[in-house]
matplotlib code that plots the C-alpha trace (Angstrom):
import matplotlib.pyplot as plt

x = [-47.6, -45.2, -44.8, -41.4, -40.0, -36.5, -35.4, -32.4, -31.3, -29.0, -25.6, -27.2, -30.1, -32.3, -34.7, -38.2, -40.9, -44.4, -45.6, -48.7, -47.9, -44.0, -41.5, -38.9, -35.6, -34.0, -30.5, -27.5, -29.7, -29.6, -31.3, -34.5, -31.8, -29.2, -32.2, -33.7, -30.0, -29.7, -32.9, -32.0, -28.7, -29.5, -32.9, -34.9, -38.9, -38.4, -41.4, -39.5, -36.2, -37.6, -39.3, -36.6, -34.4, -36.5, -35.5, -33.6, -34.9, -38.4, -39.1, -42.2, -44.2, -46.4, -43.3, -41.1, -43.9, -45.1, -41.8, -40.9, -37.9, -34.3, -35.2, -37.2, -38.6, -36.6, -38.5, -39.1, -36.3, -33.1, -29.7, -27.5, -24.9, -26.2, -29.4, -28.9, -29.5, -33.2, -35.8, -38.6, -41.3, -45.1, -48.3, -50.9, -54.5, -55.3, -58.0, -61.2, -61.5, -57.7, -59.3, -62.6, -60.5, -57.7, -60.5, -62.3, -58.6, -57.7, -61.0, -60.9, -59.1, -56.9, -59.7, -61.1, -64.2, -65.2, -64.6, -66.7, -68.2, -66.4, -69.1, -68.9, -64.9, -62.5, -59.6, -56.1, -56.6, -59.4, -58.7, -55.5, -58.1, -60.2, -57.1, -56.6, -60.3, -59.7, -56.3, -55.1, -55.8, -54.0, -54.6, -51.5, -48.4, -49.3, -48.8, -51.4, -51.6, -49.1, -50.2, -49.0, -45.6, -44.2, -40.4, -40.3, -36.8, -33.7, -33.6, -32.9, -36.7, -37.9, -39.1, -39.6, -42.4, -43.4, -40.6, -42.0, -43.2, -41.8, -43.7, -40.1, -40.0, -40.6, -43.5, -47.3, -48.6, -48.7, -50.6, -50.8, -51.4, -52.4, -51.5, -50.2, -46.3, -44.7, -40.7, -38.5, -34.7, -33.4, -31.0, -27.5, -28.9, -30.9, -34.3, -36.8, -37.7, -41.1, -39.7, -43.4, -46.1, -46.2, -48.4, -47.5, -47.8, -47.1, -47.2, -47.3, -48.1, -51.6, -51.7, -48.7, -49.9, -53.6, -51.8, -50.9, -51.2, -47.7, -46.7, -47.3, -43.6, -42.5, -45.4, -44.0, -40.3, -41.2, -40.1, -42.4, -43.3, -43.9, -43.9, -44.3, -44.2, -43.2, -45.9, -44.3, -47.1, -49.3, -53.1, -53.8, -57.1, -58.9, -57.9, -59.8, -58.1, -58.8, -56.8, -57.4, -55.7, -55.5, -55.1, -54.5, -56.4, -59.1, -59.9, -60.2, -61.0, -60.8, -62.0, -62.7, -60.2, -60.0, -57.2, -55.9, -56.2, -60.7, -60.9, -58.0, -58.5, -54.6, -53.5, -50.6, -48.5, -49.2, -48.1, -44.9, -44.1, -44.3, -41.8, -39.4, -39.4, -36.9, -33.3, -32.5, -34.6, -32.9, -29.9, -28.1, -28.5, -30.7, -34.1, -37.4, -40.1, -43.0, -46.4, -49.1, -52.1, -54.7, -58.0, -58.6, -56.9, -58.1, -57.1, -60.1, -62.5, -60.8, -58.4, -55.3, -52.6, -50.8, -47.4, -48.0, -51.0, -50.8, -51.5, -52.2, -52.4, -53.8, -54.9, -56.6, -53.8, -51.0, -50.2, -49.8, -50.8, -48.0, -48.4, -46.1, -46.6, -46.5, -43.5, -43.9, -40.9, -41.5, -41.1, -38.2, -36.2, -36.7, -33.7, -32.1, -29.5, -26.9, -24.8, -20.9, -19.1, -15.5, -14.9]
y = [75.9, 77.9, 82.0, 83.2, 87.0, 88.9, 90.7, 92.6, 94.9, 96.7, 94.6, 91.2, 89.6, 86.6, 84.8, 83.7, 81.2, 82.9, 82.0, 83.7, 86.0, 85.4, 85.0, 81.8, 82.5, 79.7, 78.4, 78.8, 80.7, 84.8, 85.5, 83.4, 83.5, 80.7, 78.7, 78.3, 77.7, 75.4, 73.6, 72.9, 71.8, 69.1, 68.5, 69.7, 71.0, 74.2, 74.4, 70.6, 72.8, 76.1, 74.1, 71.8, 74.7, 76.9, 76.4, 79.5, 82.5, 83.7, 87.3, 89.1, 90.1, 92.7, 95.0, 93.6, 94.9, 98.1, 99.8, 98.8, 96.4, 96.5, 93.9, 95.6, 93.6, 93.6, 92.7, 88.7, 88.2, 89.6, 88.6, 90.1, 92.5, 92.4, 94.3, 94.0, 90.1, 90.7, 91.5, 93.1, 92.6, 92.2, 91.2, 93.3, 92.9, 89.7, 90.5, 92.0, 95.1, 96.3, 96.2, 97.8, 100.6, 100.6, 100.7, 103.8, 105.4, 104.6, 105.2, 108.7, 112.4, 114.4, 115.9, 112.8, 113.0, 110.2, 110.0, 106.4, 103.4, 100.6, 98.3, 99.7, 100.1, 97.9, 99.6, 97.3, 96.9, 95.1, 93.0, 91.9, 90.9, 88.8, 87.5, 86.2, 85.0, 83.1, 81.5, 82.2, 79.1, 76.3, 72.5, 70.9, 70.6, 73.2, 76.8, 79.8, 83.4, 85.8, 88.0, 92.1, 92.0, 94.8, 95.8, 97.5, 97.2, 95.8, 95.1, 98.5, 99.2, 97.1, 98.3, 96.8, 97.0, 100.3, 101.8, 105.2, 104.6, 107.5, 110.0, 111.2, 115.0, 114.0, 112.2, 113.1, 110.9, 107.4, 104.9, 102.0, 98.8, 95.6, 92.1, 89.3, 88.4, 85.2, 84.7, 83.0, 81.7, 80.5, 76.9, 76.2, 74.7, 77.3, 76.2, 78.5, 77.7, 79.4, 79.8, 81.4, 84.1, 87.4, 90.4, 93.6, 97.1, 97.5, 101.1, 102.8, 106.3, 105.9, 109.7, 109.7, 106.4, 107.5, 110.5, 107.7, 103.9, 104.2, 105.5, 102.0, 101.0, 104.4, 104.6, 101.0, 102.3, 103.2, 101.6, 98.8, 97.0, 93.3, 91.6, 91.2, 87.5, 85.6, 82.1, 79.2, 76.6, 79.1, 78.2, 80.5, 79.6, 82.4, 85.2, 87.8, 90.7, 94.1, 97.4, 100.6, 104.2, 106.5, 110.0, 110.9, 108.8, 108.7, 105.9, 107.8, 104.7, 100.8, 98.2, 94.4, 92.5, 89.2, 87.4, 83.9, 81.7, 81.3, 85.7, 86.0, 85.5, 83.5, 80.5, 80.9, 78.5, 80.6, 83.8, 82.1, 79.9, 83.8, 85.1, 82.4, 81.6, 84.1, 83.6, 86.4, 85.4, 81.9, 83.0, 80.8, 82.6, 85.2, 86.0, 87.3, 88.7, 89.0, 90.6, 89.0, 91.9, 93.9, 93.7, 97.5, 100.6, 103.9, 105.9, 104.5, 106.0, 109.3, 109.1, 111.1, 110.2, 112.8, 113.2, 111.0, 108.8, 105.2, 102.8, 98.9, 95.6, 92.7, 89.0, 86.1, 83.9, 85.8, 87.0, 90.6, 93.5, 95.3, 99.0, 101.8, 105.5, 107.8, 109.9, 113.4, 114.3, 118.3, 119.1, 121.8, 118.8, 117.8, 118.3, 117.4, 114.7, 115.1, 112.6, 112.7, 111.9, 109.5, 110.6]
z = [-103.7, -101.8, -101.6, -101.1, -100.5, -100.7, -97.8, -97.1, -93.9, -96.2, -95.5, -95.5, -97.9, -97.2, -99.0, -96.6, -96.9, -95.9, -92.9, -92.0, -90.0, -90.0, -92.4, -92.2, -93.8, -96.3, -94.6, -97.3, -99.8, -100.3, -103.5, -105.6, -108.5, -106.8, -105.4, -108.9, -110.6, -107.6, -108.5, -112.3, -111.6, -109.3, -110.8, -107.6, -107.2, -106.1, -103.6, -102.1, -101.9, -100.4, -97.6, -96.8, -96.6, -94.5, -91.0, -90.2, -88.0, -88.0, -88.7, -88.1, -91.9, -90.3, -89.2, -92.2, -94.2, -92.3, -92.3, -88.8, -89.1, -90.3, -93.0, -96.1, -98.9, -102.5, -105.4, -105.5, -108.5, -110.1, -110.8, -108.1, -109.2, -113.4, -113.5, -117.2, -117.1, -116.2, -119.2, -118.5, -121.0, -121.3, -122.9, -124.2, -125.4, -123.5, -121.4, -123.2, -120.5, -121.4, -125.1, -124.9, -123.8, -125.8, -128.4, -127.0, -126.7, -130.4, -131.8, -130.5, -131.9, -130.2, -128.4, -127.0, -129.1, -130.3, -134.5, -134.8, -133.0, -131.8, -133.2, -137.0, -137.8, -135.0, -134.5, -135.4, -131.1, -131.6, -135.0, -132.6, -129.4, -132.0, -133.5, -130.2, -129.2, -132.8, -132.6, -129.4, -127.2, -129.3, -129.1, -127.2, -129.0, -131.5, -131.8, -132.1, -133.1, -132.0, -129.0, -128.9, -127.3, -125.4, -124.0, -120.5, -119.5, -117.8, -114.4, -114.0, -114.1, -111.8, -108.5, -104.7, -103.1, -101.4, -103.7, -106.2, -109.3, -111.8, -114.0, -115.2, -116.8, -120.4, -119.6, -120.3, -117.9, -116.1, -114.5, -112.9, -114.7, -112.4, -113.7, -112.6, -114.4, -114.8, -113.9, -115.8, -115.7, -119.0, -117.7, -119.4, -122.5, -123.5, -122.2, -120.2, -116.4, -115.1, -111.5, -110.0, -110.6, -108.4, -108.5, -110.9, -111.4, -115.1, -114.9, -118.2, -120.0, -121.6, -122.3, -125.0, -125.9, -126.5, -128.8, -131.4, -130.9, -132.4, -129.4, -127.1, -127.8, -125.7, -123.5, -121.8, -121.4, -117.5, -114.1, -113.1, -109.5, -108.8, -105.5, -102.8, -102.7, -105.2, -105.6, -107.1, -108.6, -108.6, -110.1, -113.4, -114.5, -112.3, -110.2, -108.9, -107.2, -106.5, -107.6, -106.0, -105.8, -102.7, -102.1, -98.8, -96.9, -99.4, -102.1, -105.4, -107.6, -106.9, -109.4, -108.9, -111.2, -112.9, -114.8, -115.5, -118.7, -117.9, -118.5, -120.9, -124.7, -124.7, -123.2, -120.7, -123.1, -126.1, -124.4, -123.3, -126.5, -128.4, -125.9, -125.9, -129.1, -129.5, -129.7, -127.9, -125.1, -124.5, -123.1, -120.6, -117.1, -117.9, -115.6, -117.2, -116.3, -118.7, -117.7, -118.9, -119.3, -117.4, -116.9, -116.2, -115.5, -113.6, -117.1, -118.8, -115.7, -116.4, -113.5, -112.9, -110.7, -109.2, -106.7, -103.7, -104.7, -103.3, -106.0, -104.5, -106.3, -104.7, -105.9, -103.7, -103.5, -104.2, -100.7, -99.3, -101.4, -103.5, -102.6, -104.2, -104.3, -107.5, -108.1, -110.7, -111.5, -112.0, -116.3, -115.5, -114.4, -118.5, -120.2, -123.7, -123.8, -126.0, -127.3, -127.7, -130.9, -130.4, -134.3]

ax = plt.figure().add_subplot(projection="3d")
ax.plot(x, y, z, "-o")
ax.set_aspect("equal")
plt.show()
């Protein structure tokens, strides 16, 4: 297992091997993209190939990560110059906490009050979680229940770490959604390549989404974070992390996290058979990243995020924590968008 970050002082980008506490950068390689087409070309392990490669300078993390050198970190993967050429997707109902409250949310009226018990009529939220405890961890070589599947984005979405995460105008709300995603590269002839795992913000509008479950295909359509280290052959059987929001310098709300296949009701070959299984998603060149659920979110404890909180993402195993700070955009800044006619 190797973890690897993108760096870039603005005019000139790397890609580093983690080195606790320094960063070694790869010789003849600027972005994760061209080390992982590298790899399926010539038929390489990429963890063989990043360390062989990795005998360049040596940068110190702590200021490359504090803010206090002229490298920054980039998020761990996109496709340099064709933002468009990264899909940004996701998972939902996996983990039973994410569903207990999606239940409460759904099983609720527009005043919050709560219109029946979980335990007498499930909500289509929890018939999907069951479908998924029933037929969601298929016997090798065969293929289970569909999972929820969710669109974030292009590339365009994606955020580095320490980079705002955006309430934009026409929002009603957003917040922070820790999971760890999976990255993908689709080879020449069509076939998927999981390159690594990193840590993610998900970030999403529960508020609209709690109006109408309807409303989950919109809520998603906000930028995202992921980083900072990218692990390639990372373990996904159990992962405990931690996820925590700051004001100030006070912690407002932090939970203890798990994910990984042992706290998840589908099998991490399920989730990505139902992705790729998709044309559309099997096209030559072409980077993914697909999220693959949360555990819990500070919206269920009745949390709020507001302009300049600190929301931070960590898992044992998974490196440094990704840290990025809420952005509100102000609702005058709202505007209607009007489309032109070429008739």
């Amino acid at each position: 297992m190797v973890r690897l970050v993108q760096i870039s002082n603005g005019s000139t980008r790397r890609v580093a091997l983690v080195e606790e506490p320094g960063l070694r950068c790869l010789a003849e390689i600027e972005n994760v993209y061209e080390l992982a087409q590298l790899c399926i070309h010539r038929g390489f392990k990429l963890t063989e190939q990043a360390q062989s490669l990795a005998f360049r300078e040596l940068l110190d993390y702590d200021a490359v990560y504090a803010g206090r050198s002229e490298w920054h970190l980039l998020a761990p993967i996109d496709v340099p110059g064709e933002p468009s050429r990264r899909t940004i997707t996701g998972t939902g109902l996996t983990h039973l906490g994410s569903a207990k409250q999606r239940q409460a949310m759904h099983a609720a009226d527009k005043d919050g009050e709560a219109i029946r018990k979980p335990a007498e009529i499930p909500t289509d939220s929890m018939k999907m979680f069951q479908w998924g405890v029933e037929g969601g961890r298929p016997a090798a070589g065969e293929i289970g229940i569909a999972p929820e599947w969710f669109y974030k984005g292009n590339g365009a979405m994606l955020r580095a770490p320490f980079e705002r995460l955006t309430i934009p105008a026409h929002a009603e709300d957003g917040g922070e959604e820790a999971e760890i995603a999976g990255v993908y590269i689709i080879g020449k002839d069509g076939a998927p390549y999981r390159i690594g795992m990193a840590a993610g913000n998900e970030f999403s509008d529960h508020k609209f989404e709690k109006r109408n479950y309807l409303n989950l295909a919109g809520s998603k359509l906000r930028t995202c974070s992921l980083g900072p280290e990218l692990v390639v052959g990372a373990e996904f059987q159990s992962i405990r992390g931690e996820v925590r929001i700051q004001r100030g310098a006070e912690t407002i709300w932090s939970k203890a996290v798990e994910t990984g296949e042992a706290n998840m009701c589908h099998s991490l070959a399920n989730l990505e058979h139902h992705h790729f299984k998709f044309e559309g998603h099997r096209q030559a060149g072409d980077a993914h990243v697909h999220f693959f659920g949360a555990h819990s979110l500070s919206f269920g404890d009745g949390i709020v995020l507001e302009d300049g909180d600190w929301m931070e993402v960590r898992y044992e195993g998974f490196g440094r924590a990704l840290r990025n700070p809420v952005c509100v955009e102000t609702k005058d800044a709202d505007r209607l968008r009007s489309v032109r006619s070429l008739a």
